[in-house]
C-alpha positions in Angstrom: 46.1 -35.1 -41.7 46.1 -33.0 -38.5 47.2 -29.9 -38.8 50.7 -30.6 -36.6 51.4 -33.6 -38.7 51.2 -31.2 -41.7 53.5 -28.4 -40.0 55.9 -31.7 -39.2 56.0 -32.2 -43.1 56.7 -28.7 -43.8 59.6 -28.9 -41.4 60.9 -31.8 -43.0 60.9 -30.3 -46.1 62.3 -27.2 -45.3 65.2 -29.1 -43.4 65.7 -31.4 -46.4 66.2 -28.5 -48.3 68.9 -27.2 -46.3 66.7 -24.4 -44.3 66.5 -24.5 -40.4 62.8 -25.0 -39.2 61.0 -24.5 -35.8 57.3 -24.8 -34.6 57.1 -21.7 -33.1 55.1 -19.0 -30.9 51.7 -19.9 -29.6 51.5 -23.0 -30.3 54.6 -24.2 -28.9 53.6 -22.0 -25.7 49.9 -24.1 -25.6 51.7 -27.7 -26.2 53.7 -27.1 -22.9 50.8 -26.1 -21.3 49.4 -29.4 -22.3 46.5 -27.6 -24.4 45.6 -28.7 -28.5 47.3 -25.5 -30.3 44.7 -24.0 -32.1 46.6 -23.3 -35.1 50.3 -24.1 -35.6 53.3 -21.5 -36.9 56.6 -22.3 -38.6 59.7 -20.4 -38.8 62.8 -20.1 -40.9 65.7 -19.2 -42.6 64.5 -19.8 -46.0 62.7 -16.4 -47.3 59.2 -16.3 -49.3 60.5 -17.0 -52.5 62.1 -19.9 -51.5 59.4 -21.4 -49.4 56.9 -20.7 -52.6 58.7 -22.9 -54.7 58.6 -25.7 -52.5 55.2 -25.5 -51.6 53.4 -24.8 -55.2 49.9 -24.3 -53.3 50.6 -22.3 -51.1 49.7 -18.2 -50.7 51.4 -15.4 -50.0 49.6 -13.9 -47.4 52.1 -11.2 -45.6 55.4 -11.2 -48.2 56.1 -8.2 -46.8 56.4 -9.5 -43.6 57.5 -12.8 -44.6 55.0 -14.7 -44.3 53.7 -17.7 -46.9 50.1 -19.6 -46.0 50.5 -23.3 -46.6 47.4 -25.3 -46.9 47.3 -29.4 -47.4 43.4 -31.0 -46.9 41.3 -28.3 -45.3 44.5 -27.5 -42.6 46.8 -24.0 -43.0 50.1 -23.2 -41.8 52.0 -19.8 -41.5 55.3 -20.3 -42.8 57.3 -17.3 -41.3 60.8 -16.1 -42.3 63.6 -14.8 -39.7 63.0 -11.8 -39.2 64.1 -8.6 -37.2 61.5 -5.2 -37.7 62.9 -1.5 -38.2 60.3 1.3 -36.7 56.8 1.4 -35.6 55.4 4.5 -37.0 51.8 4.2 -36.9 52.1 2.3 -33.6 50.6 -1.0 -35.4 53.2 -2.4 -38.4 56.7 -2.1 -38.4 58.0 0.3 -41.2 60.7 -2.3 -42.5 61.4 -6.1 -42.2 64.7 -7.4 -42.5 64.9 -11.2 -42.7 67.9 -12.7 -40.5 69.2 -15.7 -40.4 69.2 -16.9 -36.6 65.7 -18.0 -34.3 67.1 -15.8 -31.3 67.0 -12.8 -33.3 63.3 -13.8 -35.0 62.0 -14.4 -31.0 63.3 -11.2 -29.8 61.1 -8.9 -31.6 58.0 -11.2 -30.6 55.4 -10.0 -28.0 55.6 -12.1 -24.6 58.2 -14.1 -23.7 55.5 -17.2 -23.4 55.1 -16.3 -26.7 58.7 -16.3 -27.8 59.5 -20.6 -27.7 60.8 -22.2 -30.2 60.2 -26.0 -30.5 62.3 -28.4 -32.6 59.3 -30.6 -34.4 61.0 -34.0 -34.5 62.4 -34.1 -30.9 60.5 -31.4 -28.4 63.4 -29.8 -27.8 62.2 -26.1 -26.5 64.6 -23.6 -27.6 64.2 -20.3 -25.5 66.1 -17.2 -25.5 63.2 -14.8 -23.6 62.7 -16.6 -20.3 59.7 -18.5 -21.5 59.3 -21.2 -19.9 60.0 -19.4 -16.3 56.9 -17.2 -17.5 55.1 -19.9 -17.9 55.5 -21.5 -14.5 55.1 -18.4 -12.9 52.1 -17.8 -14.8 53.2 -14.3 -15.5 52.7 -12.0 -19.0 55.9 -10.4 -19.0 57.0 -8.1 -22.3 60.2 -9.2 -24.0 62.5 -6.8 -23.7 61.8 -3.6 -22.7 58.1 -3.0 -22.4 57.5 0.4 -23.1 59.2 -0.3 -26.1 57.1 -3.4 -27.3 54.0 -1.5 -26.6 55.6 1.5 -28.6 56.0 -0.4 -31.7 52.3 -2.3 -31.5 49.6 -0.4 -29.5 47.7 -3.7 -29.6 49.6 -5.7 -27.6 48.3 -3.7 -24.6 45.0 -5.5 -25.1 46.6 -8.8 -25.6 48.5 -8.6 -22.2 44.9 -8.1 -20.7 43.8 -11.2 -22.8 46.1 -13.9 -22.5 46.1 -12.9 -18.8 43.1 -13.7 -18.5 42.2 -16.4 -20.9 45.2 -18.5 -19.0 44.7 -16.6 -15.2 48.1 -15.1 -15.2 49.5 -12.0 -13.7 50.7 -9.1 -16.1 54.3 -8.7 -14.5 54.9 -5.3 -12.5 56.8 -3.3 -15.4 54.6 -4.8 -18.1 51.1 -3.3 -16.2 53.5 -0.1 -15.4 54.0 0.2 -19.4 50.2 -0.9 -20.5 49.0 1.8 -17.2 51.4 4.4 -19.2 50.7 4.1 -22.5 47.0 2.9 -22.2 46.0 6.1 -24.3 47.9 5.1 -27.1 45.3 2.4 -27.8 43.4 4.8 -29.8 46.1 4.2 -32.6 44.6 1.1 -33.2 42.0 0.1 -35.5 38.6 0.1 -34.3 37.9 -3.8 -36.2 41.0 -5.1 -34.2 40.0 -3.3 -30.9 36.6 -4.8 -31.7 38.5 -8.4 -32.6 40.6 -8.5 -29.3 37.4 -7.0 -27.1 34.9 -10.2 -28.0 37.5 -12.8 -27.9 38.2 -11.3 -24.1 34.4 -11.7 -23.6 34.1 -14.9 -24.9 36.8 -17.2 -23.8 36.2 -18.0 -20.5 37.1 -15.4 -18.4 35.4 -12.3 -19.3 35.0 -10.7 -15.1 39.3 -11.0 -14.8 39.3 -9.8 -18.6 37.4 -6.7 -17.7 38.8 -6.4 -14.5 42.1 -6.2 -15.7 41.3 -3.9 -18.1 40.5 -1.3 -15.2 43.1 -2.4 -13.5 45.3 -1.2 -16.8 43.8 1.7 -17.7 42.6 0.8 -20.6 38.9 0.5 -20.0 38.1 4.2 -19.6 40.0 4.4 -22.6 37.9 1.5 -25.1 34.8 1.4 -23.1 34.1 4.8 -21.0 30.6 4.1 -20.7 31.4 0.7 -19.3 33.7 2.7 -16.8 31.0 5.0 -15.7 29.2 2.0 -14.2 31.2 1.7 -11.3 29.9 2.8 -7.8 26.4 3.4 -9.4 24.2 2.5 -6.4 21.4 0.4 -7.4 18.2 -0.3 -5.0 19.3 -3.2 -2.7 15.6 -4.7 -2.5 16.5 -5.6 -6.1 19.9 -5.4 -6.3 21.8 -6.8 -3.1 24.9 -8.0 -4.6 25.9 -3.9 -5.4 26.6 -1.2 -7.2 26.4 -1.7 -11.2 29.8 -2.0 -12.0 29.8 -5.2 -9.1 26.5 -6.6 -11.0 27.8 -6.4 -14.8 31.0 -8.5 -13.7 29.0 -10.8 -11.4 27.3 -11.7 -14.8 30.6 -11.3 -17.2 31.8 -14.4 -14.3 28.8 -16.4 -15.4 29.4 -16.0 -19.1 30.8 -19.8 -20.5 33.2 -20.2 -23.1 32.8 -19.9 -26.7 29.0 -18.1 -25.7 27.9 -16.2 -28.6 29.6 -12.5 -28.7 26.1 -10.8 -29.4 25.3 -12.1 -25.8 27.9 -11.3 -24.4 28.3 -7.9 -25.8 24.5 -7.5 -24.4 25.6 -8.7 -20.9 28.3 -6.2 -20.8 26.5 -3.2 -22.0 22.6 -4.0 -20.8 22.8 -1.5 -17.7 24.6 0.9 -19.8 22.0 3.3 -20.1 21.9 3.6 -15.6 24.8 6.0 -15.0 23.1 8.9 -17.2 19.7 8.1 -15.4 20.9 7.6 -12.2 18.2 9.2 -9.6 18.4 9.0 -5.8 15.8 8.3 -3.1 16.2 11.9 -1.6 14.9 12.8 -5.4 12.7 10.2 -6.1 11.2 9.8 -2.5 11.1 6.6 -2.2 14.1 4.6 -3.7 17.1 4.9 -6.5 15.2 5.1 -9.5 16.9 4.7 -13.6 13.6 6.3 -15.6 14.4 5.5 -18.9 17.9 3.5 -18.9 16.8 0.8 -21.4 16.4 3.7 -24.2 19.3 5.4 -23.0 21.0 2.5 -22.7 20.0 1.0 -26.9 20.8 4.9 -27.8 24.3 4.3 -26.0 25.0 0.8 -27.4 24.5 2.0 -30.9 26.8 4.8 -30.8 29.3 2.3 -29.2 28.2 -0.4 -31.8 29.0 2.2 -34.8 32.2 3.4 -32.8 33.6 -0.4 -32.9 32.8 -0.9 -36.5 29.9 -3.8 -35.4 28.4 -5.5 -38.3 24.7 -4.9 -39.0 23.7 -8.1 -37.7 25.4 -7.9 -34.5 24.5 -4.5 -33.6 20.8 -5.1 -34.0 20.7 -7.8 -31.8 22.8 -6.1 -29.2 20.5 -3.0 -29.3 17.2 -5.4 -29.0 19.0 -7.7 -26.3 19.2 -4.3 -24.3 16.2 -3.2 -25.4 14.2 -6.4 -24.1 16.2 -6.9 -21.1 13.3 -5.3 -18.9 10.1 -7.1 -20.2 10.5 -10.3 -18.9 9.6 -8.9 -15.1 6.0 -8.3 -17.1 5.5 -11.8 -18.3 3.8 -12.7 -16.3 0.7 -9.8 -16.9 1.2 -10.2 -20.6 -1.5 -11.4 -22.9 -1.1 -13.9 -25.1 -0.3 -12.4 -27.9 2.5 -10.4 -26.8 4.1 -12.9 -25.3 3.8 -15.0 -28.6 5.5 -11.8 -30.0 8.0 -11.4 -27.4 9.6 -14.9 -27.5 9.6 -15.0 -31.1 12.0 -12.7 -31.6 15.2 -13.5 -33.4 17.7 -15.4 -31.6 15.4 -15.8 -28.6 17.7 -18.1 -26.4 19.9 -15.2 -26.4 17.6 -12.9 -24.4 16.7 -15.7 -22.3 19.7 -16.6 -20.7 20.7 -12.6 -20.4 17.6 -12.4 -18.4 19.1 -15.8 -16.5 22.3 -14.3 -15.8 20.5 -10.8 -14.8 18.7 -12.8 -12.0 21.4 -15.2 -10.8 23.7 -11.8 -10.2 21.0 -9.6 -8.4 18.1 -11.1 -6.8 17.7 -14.9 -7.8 14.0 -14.8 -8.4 14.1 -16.6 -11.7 9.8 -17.3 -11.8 10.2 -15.5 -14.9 12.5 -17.5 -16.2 11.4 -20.9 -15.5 7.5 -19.0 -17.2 9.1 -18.3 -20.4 10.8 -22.0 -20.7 7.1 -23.8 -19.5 5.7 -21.6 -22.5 8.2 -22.6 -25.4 8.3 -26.3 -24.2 4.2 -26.6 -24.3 3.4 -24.4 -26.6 3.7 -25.7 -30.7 5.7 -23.4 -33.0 2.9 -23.3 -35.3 0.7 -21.4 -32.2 3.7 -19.1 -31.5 4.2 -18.1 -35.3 0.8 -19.3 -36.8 0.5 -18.8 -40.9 -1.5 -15.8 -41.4 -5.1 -16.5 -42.1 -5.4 -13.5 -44.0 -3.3 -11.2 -46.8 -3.3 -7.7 -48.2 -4.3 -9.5 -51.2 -7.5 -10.9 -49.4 -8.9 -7.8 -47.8 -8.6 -6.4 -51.4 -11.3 -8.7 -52.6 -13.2 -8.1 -49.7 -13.6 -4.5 -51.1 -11.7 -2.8 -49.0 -9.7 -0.1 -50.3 -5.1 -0.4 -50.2 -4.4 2.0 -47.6 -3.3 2.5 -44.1 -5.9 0.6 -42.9 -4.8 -2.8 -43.7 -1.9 -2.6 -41.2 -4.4 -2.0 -38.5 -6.5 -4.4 -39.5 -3.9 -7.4 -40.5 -2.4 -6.4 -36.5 -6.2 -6.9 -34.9 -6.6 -10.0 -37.0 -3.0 -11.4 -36.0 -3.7 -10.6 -32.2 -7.2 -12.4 -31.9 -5.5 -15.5 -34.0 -2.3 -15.5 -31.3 -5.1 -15.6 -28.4 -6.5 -18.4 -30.5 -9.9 -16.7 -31.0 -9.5 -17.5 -34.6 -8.2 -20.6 -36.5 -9.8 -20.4 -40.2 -9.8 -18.4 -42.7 -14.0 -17.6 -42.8 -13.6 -16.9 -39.2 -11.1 -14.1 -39.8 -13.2 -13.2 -42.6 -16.0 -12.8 -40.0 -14.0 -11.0 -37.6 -12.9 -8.3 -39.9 -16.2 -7.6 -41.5 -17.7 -7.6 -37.7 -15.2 -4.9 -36.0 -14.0 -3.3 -40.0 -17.0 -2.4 -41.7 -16.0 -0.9 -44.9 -18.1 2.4 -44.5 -15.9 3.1 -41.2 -12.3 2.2 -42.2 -10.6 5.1 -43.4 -12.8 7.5 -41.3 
């Protein structure tokens, strides 16, 4: 069953039963724009208890807020009941629901007016009380209502103006960006994990430059992301950098991002120059040209503190911090030996710091030699060469008679380089070649 035949059943029943039913809110906004709704939201007039007992499996999942999760084969649908909200005080959830009984009143307290359609489900017909549809053929974000007072009652909808805006590359409507541009400080009312939330989906669906450009534009940046703020008008040399300042090569790279690219990446995009504004050093100090000593460690110590701010999972914030971290080597590929190379590219999630290094080229220079050295590599070189099986253990120097210690990390990392070079390839040879360079008598002195 797909998931709009499913809410079509649930409108059925609900009208067999008596209770008014409409497909409603984002969905009904993305079938008139001809896109395949995501997910697909129900309202009506019949309240929780009601809608529980004609759907035995499904959930309560916001009763407070009148809400019910149906679920039929894998597919979920919010069943919502009319509602109207009394007060905002923490800026996020309304203090009191009161369920009403008409679809103009539910609508009204939504969002954006694109967001505020109501659809009949057996007939199309679009029922709209906000000014919709006009929104959506002017491509405009527009506020329903008054918009100091939507973004009163739920701080986040500030972001989400900046989002849909760009995810659909509409204009926020004058008084809407006058109320976000007003209130942007406000945003700090809002969760770090749903800042986080609405930060990655702007970076990842499609249209992360306008997303963060918009986000400037609003006043929101400095706000969420002051270090990312502090990029612009950073000079950078032009002999490497020609396209601008850092601010100008960050979005020149945020434009190349696809959709749906993983949010580690693009997190890494957005923050890998991070660390340059606090390092910043011009030619008439350097004597010769701008110089950032030091931005990739500033820049990991940054993106951790920014990663912990945002309430990153472990996972994610390590390989932000090492995409940042990395971002600089590949210029020395070239020079590298063997075996740090091996090391280099084996790195978790490799791909990832590949096409950051990619992107870093395409918006500065263009020189991608490094680039096209690393691919050669992975496509001719076996896996088994890159992470060979190690020829010897901890276990194995120990019968060799020499003593736990220290040592065996030195000597494990010798052994491991001459292997990667491919000096070595058996096990008596690596015996050989620690006995040769280790003698027993001189490790530990």
């Amino acid at each position: 069953m797909h998931p709009r035949e499913l809410a079509n059943s649930i409108c059925d029943t609900l009208q067999q039963n008596g209770y008014q039913a409409y497909l409603v809110g984002g969905c009904v906004r993305d079938l008139l724009l001809g896109r395949e709704p995501a997910d697909y939201d129900v309202a009506t007039d019949a309240v929780p208890e009601q809608v529980l007992r004609m759907f035995p499996e499904s959930l309560k999942v916001g009763a407070e807020f009148g809400v019910v999760l149906v679920t039929q084969n894998g597919h979920k649908v919010e069943v919502a009941t009319f509602r109207r909200d009394v007060g905002y005080s923490d800026g996020r959830h309304p203090d009191e629901v009161v369920f009403t009984t008409t679809i103009q009143q539910d609508v009204s307290r939504r969002d954006f007016t694109i967001n505020g359609l109501a659809m009949r489900h057996d007939n199309g017909e679009v029922l709209d009380y906000v000014g919709g549809r006009d929104d959506l053929q002017a491509h405009l974000i527009r506020a329903i209502g008054n918009p100091e007072l939507r973004f009163t009652e739920d701080k986040l909808r500030m972001l989400r103006a900046v989002r849909f805006a760009a995810r659909f590359g509409y204009t926020i409507e004058p008084n809407t960006l006058a109320a976000i541009q007003k209130h942007a400080r406000e945003i700090h009312a809002v969760s770090a994990e749903r800042i986080h939330e609405e930060l990655s989906k702007l970076l990842t669906e499609g249209a992360a430059r306008r997303g963060f450009e918009l986000l400037d534009e609003s006043g929101l940046l400095p706000q969420l992301l002051p270090e990312v703020s502090d990029l612009k008008g950073v000079p950078q040399p032009p002999e490497f950098h020609p396209e601008g300042d850092v601010w100008i090569h960050t979005r020149l790279m945020l434009e190349k991002l696809p959709r749906d690219a993983p949010r580690t990446l693009a997190w890494g995009v957005l923050l890998h120059d991070v660390g340059k504004p606090p390092t910043f050093r011009p030619a008439s100090v350097t004597g010769d040209r701008i110089r950032f000593d030091d931005h990739v460690d500033v820049g990991v110590h940054i993106t951790e503190e920014i990663a912990k701010r945002l309430k990153f999972s472990n996972y994610d914030a390590e390989q932000i911090e090492a995409l940042v971290a990395n971002h600089m080597k590949f210029k020395d590929v070239a020079q590298m030996r063997q075996s740090t190379l091996k090391r280099f590219v084996r790195q978790p999630r490799f791909d990832e710091h590949l096409e950051l290094h990619r992107l870093d080229c395409l918006a500065s220079h263009g020189n991608l030699d490094a680039y096209y050295m690393v691919q050669d590599f992975l496509s001719h070189t076996p896996p088994a060469q890159v992470r060979p099986t190690r020829l010897l253990t901890g276990d194995d120097l120990n019968e060799m008679g020499y003593a736990p210690g220290p040592d065996y990390k030195t000597i494990l990392g010798a052994l491991e380089d001459a292997q990667l070079e491919g000096f070595l390839s058996t096990k008596p040879e690596a015996e050989a070649f620690v006995r040769t360079n280790y003698p027993p008598r001189k490790v530990g002195r």
